[in-house]
Backbone bond lengths (Angstrom), bond angles and torsions (degrees), N, CA, C in turn:
res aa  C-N    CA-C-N  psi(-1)  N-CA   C-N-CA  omega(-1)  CA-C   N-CA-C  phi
1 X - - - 1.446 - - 1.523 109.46 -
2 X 1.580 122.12 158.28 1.102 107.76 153.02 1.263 149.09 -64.26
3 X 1.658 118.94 165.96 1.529 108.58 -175.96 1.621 98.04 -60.77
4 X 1.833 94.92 150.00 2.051 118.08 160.08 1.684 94.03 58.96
5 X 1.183 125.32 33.36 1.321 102.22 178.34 2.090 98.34 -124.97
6 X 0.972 91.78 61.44 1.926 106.51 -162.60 1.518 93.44 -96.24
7 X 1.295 131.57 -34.75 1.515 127.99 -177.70 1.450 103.95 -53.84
8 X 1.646 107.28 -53.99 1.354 117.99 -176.33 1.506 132.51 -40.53
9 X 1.330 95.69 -51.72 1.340 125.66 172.07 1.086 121.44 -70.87
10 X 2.018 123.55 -20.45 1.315 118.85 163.18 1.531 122.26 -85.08
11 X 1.586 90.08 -28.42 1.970 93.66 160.99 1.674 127.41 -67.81
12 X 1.289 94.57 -17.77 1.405 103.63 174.75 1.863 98.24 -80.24
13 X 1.384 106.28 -104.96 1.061 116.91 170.94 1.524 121.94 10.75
14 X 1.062 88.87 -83.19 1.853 111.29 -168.78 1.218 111.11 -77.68
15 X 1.627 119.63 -60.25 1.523 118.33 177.64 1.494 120.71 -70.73
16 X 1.410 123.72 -31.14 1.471 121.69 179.19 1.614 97.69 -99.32
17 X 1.293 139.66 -63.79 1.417 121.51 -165.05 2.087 116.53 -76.81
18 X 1.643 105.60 -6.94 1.149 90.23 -177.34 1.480 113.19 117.98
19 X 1.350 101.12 -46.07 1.788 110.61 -165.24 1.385 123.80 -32.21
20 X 1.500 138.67 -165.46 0.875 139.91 155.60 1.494 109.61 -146.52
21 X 1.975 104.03 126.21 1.712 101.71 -173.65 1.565 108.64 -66.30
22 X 1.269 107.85 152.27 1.320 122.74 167.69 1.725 118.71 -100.41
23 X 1.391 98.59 134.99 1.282 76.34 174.36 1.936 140.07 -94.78
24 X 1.327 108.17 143.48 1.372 92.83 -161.21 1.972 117.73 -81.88
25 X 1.279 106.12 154.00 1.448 109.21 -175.36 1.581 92.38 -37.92
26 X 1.499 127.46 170.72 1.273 144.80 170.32 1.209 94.56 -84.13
27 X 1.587 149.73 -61.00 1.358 139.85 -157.53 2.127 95.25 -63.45
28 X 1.163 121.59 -40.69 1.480 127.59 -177.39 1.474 127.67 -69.30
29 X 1.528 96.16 -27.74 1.288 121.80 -159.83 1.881 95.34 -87.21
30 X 1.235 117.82 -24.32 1.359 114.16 173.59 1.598 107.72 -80.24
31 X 1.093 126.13 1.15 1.293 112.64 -177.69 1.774 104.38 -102.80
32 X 1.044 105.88 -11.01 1.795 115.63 173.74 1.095 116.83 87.43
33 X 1.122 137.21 -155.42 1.706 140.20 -141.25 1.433 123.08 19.98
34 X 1.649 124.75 -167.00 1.365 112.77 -152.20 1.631 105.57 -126.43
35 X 1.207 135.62 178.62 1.162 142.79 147.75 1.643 111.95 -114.75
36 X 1.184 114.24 135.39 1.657 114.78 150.73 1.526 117.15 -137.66
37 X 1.459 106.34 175.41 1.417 121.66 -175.72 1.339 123.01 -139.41
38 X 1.151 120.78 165.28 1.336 132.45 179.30 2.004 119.89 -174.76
39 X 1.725 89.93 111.16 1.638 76.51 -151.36 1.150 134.22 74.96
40 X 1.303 132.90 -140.07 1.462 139.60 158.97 1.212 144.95 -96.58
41 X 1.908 87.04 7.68 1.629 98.85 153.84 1.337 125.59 -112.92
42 X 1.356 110.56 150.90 1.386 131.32 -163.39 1.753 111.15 -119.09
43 X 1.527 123.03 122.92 1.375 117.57 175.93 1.219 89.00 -123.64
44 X 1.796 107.66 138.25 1.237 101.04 178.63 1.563 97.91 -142.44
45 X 1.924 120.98 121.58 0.940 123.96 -158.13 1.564 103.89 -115.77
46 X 1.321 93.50 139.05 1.685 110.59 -158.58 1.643 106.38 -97.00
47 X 0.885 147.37 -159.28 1.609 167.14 -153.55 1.367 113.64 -135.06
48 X 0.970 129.43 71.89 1.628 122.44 162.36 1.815 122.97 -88.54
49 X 1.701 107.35 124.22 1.764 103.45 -166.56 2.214 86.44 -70.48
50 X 1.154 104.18 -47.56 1.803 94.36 -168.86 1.528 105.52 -123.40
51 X 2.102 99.00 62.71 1.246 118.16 137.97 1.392 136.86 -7.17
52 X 1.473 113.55 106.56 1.998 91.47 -178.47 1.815 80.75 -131.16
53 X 1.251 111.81 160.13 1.418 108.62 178.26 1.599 119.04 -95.82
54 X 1.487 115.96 139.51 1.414 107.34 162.79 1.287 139.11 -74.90
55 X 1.612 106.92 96.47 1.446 122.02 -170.81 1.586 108.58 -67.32
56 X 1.242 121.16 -39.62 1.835 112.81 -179.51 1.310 91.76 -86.24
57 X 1.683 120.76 -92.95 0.737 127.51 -138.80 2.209 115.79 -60.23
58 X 1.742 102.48 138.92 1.418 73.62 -158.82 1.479 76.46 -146.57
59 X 1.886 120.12 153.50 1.518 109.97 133.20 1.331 142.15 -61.29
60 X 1.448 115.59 143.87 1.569 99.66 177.74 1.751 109.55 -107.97
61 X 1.624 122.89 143.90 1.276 95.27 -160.54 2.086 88.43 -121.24
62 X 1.083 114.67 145.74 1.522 117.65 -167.43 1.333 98.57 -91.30
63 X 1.399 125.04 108.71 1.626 133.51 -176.27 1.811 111.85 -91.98
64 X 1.222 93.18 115.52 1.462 102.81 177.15 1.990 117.19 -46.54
65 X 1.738 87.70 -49.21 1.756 103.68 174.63 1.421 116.47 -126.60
66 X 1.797 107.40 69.83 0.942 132.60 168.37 1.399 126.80 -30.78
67 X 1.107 123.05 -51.11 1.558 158.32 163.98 1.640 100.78 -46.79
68 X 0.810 117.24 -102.98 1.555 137.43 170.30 1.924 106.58 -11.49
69 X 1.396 91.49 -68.31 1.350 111.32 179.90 1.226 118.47 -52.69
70 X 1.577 136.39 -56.37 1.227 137.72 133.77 1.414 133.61 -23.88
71 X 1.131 114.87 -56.86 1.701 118.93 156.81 1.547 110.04 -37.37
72 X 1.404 113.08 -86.26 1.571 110.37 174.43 1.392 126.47 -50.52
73 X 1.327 116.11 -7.67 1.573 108.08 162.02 1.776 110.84 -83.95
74 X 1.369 97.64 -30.24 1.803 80.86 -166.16 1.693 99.23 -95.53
75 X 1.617 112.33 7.16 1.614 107.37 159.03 1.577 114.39 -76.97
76 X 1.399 114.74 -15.05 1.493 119.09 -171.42 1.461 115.60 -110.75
77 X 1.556 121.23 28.35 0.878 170.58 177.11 1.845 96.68 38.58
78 X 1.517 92.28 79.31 1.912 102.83 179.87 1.625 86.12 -132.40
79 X 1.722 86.52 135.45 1.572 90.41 172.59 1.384 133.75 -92.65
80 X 1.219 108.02 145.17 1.976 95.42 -161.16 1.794 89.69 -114.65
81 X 1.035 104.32 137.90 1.502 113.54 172.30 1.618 118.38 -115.47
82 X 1.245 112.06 112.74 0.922 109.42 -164.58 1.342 105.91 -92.60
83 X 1.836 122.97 165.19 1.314 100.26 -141.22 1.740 77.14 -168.01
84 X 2.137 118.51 119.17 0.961 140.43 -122.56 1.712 106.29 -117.67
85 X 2.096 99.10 -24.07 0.957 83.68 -159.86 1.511 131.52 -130.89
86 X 1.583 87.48 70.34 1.584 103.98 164.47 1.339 98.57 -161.58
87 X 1.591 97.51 110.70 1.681 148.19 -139.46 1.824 85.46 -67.22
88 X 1.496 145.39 140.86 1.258 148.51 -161.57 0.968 121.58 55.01
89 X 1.633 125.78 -8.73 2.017 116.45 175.94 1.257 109.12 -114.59
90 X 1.340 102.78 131.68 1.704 112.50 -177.75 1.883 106.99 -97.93
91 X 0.839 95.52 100.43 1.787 117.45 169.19 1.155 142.40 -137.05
92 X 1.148 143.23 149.98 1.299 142.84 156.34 1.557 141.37 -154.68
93 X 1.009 142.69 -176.35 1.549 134.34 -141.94 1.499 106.03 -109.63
94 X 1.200 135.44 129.58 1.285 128.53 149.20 1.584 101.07 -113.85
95 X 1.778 98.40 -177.24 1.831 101.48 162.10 1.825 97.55 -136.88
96 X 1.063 72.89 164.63 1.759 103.94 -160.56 1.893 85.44 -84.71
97 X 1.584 106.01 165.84 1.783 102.62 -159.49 1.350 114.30 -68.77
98 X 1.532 115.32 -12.07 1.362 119.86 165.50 1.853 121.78 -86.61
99 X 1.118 107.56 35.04 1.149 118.08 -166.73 1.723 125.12 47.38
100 X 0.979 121.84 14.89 1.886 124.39 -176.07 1.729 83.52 -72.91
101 X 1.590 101.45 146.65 1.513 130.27 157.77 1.372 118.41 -73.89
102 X 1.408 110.74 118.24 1.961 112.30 174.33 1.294 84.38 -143.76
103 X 1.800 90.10 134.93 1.883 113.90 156.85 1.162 103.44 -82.71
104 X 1.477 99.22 148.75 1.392 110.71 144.71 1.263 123.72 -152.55
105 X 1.946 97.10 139.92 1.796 111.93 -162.67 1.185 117.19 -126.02
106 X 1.267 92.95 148.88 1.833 113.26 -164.48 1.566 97.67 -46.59
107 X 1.275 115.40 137.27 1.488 116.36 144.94 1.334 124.42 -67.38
């Protein structure tokens, strides 16, 4: 992520997907950006000074209330793309406020 932009990422994160911040070691925690969780997954976003976002490569995170979750993203005006083609899984792509690509699939 970019530098000082950690509010963003906790409104993202935490307030739109749910998460919960983690807190980072003190020796790590001076270098900035965030960790969160959910379950037994962990994203933990680091500090880049000349930030570029990851457009392919992406996590995908398996949403219990897929439905729901999607709804309140495209009320908070994030676009969800839904995405056809692998035949029985219902998913699709948004990006996080720094533009990086994450799926997310139906449980």
């Amino acid at each position: 992520m970019p530098p000082a932009r950690e509010y963003e990422a906790r409104q993202f994160f935490c307030g739109l997907l749910g998460m919960k911040e983690l807190p980072k070691p003190p020796e790590l925690a001076k270098r900035g950006g965030c960790w969160f969780a959910s379950g037994d997954v962990q994203i933990h976003l680091g500090i880049e000074k000349d930030f570029r976002p990851a457009k392919k490569a992406h996590p995908a995170l398996v949403c219990t209330d897929y439905d729901a979750l999607t709804e309140g993203l495209q009320e908070a005006g994030i676009e969800t793309i839904a995405d056809e083609n692998n035949p029985g899984v219902t998913r699709c792509y948004i990006c996080d406020p720094f533009g990086n690509r994450l799926e997310l699939i139906r449980a």
